[in-house]
C-alpha positions in Angstrom: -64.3 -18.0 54.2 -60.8 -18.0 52.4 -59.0 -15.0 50.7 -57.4 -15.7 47.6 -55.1 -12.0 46.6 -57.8 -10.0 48.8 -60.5 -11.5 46.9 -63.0 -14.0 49.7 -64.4 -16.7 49.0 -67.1 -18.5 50.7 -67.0 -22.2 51.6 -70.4 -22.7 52.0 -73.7 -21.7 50.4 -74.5 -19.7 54.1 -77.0 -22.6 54.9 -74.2 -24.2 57.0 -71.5 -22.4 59.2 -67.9 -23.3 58.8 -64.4 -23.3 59.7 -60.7 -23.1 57.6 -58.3 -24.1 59.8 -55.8 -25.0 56.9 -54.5 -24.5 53.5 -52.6 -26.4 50.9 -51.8 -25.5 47.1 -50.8 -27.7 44.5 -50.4 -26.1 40.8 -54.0 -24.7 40.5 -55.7 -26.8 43.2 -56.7 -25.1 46.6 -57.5 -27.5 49.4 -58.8 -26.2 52.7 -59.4 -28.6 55.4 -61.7 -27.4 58.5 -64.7 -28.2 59.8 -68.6 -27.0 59.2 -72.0 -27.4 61.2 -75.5 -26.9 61.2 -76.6 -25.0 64.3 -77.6 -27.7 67.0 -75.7 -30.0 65.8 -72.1 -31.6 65.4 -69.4 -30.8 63.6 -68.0 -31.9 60.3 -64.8 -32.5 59.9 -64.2 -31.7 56.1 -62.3 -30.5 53.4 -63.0 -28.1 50.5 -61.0 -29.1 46.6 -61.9 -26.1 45.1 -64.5 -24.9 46.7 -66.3 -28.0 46.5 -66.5 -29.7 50.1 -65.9 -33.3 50.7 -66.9 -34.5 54.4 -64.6 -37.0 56.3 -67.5 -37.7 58.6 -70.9 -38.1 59.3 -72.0 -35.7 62.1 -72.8 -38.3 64.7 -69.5 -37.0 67.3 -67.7 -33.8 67.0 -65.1 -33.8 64.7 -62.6 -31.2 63.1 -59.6 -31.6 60.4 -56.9 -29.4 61.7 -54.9 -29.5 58.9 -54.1 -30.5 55.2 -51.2 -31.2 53.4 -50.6 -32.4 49.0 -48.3 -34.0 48.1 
């Protein structure tokens, strides 16, 4: 969950568990990297572009993006 102006925001529909560990801004963009996982199994390493999340991998290994950055 992100807070935009004390206002959360969920990442995920609460059928997966997740993780921000960053956030970037660009004009009216919000990017959020992190990572998100069903229960018994790996993690995801992903990113959210406004809200909507976009996974870097597949969930065979652990995985987790640290950070994000736009340019």
């Amino acid at each position: 969950m992100i807070w935009k102006n004390g206002t959360p925001t969920s990442l995920t529909g609460g059928d997966t568990s997740s993780v921000a560990t960053s956030v970037a801004v660009a004009g009216h963009d919000v990017y959020v990297s992190g990572y998100q996982w069903v229960v018994g199994g790996h993690y995801i390493a992903t990113y959210w572009h406004n809200g909507v999340p976009v996974n870097l991998t597949d969930g065979t290994s652990n995985a987790i993006a640290w950070s994000i950055s736009v340019q």
